[in-house]
N, C-alpha and C positions, 0 to 999 in steps of 0.2 A: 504494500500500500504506500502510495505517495505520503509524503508529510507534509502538516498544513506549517501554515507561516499569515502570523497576524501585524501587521505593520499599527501602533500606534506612537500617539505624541505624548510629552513629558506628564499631560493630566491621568494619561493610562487607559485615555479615549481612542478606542479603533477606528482607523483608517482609512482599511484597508486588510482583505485578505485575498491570498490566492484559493482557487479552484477545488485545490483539497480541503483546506480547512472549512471553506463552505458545506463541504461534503462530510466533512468527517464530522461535523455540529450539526448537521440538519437544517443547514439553515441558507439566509442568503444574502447577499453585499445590503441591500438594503436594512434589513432584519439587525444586523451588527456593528452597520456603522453608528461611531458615538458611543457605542457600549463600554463598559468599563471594562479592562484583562480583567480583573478579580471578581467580577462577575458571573467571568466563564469559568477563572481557576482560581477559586477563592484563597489558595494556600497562597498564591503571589501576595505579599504583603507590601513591597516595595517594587512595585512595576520597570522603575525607572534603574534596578540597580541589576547589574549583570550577574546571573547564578541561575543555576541549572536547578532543577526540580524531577524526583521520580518520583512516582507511583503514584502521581495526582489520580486522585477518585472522583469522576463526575459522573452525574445523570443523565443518560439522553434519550429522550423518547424511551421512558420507563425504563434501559438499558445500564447498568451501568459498566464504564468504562474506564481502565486505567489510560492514563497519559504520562508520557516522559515531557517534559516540557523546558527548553532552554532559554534563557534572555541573553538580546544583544543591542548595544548600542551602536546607530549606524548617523555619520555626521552627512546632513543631507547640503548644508550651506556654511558659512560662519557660524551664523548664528540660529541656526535650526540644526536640535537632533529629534531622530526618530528611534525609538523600540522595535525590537523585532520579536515575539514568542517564536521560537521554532519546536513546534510539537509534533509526536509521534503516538499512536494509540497502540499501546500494547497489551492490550487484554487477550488479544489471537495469540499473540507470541507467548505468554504465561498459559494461557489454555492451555500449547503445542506442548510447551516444555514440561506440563504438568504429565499430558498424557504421553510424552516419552518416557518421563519417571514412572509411569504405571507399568506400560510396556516393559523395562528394562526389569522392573518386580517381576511380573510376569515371566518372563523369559528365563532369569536366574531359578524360577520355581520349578520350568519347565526342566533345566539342565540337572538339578535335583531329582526333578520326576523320572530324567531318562541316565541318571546315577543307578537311583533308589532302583528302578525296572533291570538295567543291566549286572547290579551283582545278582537279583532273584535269576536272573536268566544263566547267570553264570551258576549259582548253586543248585538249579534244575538241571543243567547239563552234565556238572560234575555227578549228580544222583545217577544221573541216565548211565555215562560212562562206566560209576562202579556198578551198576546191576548188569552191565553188559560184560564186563570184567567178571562181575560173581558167575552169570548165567555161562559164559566162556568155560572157565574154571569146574565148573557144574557138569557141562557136557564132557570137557576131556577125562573127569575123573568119573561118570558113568561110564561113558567110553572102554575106561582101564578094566573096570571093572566087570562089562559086557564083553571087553576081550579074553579076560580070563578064566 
């Protein structure tokens, strides 16, 4: 997934977003302009100062959703700067990784299962060998015996 990016000015009044970020908030350029960052990511407490932020938690459309979210200052004139949020939604990514860790459980129980199956397999076989060994032993000493 694209990452959004919110362009605001020093009040922490947006801009401006591209295409993802519209996408990824449900929302749209008019919907957001003027809105406050801390609005959409309440943990920003100081919009204007540059630091990165994980595992922002919001709500969208009943869903919710983690964000990575990073600040940057970007100097547009002398005397104008602009903010940048550059965010990322990684809730897909925490889902995947959750259920790689199930999988990899999974799997190590599997390598267990076909331990645990292969010694039984092994101590079925050894049985079979000595009854084949005893039944062997059996026949040549009837054998002896029927020969004499």
């Amino acid at each position: 997934m694209v990452d959004g990016l919110l362009y605001y000015n020093y009040k922490g009044e947006i801009q401006l977003a591209n295409p993802a970020a519209l996408s990824i908030l449900h929302t749209t350029q008019e919907a957001i302009h003027n809105k406050k960052v801390s609005s959409i990511f309440p943990q920003i407490t100081d919009p204007s100062r540059e630091s990165t932020y994980n595992k922002i938690r919001i709500k969208i459309d009943n869903e919710d959703h983690i964000f990575n979210v990073s600040i940057y200052q970007i100097r547009q004139s002398l005397t104008t700067n602009y903010n940048v949020a550059f965010f990322s939604d990684v809730s897909n990514t925490l889902h995947y990784q959750q259920i790689i860790k199930n999988r990899d459980e999974q799997f190590k129980e599997y390598q267990l299962d076909q331990i645990r199956y292969q010694e039984r397999l092994n101590i079925w076989k050894k049985k079979v060998d000595e009854s084949k060994y005893r039944s062997r032993s059996e026949e040549r000493r009837v054998g002896k015996e029927c020969r004499s």
